[in-house]
N, C-alpha and C positions, 0 to 999 in steps of 0.2 A: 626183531625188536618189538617188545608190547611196550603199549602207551605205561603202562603200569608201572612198566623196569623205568623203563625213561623218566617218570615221573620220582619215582621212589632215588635213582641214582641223581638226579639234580636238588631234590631233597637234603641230601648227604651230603651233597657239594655247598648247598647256602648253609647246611651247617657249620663244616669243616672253613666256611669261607674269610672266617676272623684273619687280618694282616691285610687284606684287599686286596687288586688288583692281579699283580702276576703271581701272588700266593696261589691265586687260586688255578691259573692255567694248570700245575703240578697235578693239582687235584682232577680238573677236568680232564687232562689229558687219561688220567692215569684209570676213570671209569668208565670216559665212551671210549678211548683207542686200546689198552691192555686189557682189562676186563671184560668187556663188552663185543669189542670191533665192532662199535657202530659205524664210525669213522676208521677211513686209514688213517695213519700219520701225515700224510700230503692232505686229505679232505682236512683234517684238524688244524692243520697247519694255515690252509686255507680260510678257518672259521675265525682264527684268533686273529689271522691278519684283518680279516674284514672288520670283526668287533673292535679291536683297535685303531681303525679309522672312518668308524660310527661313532656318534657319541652317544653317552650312556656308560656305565660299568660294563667289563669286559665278561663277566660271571653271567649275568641278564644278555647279553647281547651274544654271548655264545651259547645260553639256554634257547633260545627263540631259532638260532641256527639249527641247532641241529632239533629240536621241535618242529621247526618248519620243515627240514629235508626229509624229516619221517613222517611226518603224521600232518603237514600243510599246517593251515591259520590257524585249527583248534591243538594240536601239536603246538605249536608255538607261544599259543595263549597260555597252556596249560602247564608247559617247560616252564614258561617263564613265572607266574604263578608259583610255582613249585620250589625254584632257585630263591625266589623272597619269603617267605614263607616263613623260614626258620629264624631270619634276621626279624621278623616284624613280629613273631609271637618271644622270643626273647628280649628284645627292647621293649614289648609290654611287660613283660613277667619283670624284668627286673625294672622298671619305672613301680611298676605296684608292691613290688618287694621295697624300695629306698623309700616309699610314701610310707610303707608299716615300720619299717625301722625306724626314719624321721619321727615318725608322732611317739614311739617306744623308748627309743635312747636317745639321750643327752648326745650330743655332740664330743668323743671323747680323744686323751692324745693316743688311747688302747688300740681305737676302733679305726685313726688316720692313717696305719700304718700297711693293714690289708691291700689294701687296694693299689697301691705303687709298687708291693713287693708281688703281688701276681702279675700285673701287667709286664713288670720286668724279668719276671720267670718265662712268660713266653717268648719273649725274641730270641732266644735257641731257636727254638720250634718254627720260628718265623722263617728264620735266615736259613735253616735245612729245608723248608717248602718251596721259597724260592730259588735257593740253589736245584732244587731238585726241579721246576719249572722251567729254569734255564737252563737245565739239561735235557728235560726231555722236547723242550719246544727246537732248542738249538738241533738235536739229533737230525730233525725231519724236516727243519728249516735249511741247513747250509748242504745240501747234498751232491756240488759240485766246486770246482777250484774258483770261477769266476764270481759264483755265490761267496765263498767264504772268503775272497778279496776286499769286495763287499762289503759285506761283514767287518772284518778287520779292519777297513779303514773309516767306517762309521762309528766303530767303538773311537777308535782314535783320535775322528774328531768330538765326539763326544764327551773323554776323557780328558784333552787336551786344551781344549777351546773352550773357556767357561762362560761365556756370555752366547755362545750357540744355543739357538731353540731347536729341541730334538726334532722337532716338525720338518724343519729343512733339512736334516738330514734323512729324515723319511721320505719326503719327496726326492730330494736331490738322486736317494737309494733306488726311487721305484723307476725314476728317469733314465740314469745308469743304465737297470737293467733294461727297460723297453729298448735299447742302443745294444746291448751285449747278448739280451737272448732274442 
């Protein structure tokens, strides 16, 4: 692994990162574990669990992971760096693009209608990322019978139980397992 791939593949993930959170696991999983094998499936599995009970975004927080496992504090600085990067030079560009159009066009009913019909064009795109996310994190996550019991009865109270905070079911899950493995 060069600092360079690493950098350049978390580049592509803060771009690809539009939809948020587990959109983006798909992605990551799919440049450091298939692409790359910077990561197994078990290390990655490992990375998204830990970024998921840090706080911060799970994209940054899994940038800085495996930054740090390759390349230490400036690997991580530098992951991390990299993974925002694309979100903060496009939230300039298009802030300085609506300032030219605002002082250029009238405010018109032509001009309101862009903007809701693309954002509604993506959520296809959205929901295939994440479907694909929760396939490839579930693959390397449930890899035994007592695991995807687990699993199964956490969806269930989740599913079932609407005033449940997913939080207790995450601990409740990691308690479980400290008792079953």
């Amino acid at each position: 692994m060069s600092l360079w791939e690493l950098l350049t593949s978390f580049f592509l993930i803060g771009i690809g990162s539009y939809g948020g959170g587990m959109v983006i696991v798909g992605l990551i999983f799919h440049e450091i574990v298939e692409n790359h094998a910077w990561l197994t499936a078990q290390e990655m599995t490992n990375a998204i669990t830990l970024s998921q009970l840090t706080p911060g975004p799970i994209a940054i927080n899994t940038a800085t992971y495996t930054g740090f496992s390759g390349f230490g504090i400036p690997g991580a600085f530098l992951t991390t760096l990299s993974v925002v990067l694309p979100s903060v030079l496009l939230l300039t560009l298009l802030v300085l693009l609506r300032n030219i159009l605002k002082r250029r066009m009238p405010a018109t009913p032509k001009r309101s209608w862009l903007l809701p019909r693309f954002m509604q064009s993506l959520r296809p795109g959205i929901l295939a990322l994440l479907i694909h996310a929760t396939w490839s994190f579930g693959r390397s996550a449930v890899v035994s019978l007592p695991v995807l019991v687990i699993f199964v009865v956490s969806l269930t109270l989740l599913l079932s139980v609407k005033k449940l905070h997913p939080l207790i079911v995450m601990l409740a899950a990691g308690v479980i397992g400290l008792f079953v493995f």
